[in-house]
N, C-alpha and C positions, 0 to 999 in steps of 0.2 A: 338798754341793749348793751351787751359786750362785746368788745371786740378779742375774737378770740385769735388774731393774725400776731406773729411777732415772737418774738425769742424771750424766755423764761429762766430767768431765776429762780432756784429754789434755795430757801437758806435753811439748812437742816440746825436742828439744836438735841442737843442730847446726845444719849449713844446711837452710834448705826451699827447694830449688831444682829443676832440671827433671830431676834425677835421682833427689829423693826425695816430692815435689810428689804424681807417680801414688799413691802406698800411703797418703797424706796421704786423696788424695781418694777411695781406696777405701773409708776407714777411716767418714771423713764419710756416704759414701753409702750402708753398712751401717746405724750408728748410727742414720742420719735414717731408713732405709725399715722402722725397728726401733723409733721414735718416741722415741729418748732427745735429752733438751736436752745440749746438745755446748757446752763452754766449752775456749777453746784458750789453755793457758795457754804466753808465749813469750819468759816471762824468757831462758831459755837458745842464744836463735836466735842463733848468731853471723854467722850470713849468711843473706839470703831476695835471691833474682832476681825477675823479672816473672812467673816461674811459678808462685812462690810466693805472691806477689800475689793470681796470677788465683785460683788455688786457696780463698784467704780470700775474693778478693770472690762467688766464683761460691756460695759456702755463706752468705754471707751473702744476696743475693740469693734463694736457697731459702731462707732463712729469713721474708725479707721477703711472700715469694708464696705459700708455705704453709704460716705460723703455727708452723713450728721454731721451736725454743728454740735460739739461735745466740749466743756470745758471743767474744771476744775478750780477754783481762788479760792484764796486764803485760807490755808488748812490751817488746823491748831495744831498743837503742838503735839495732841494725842496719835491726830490723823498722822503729821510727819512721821512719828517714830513710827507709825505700822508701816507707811510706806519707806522708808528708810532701812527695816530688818526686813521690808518684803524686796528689796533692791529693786524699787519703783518711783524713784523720787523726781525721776522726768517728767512723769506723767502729771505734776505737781503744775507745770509751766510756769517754775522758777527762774 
């Protein structure tokens, strides 16, 4: 039996871009309408586009507006620089 109670990790690897961005944010929109605190860990991102972006700010943003537990750790260094040229590096919780 699983225990499906408690906050989720997910550690992405690869690109999050606009071909893998949708399952990103299906996965978010399970989680949160299932009330688990979601932390995205993204050491391993070796490429993120603006999709991938949007996908981060749009869950955080639900998070802002209805009390989800939203986190973000350890971006690489791909993730930084988009958030960095996207003037979002707050969101990072550096």
């Amino acid at each position: 039996m699983s225990d499906l109670r408690g906050d989720r990790t997910l550690i992405l690897h690869g690109e999050l871009d606009i071909a893998t961005a949708p399952e990103l944010v299906e996965m978010l929109e399970r989680l949160r309408h299932f009330g688990h605190a979601v932390t995205l860990d993204l050491a391993e991102i070796t490429f993120m586009d603006s999709t991938g972006l949007t996908t981060i700010m749009d869950a955080h943003t639900q998070a802002e507006r209805n009390g989800w537990s939203f986190a973000v750790r350890r971006p690489s260094p791909a993730v930084t620089r988009v958030f960095d040229l996207a003037g979002v590096r707050r969101l990072l919780g550096e």
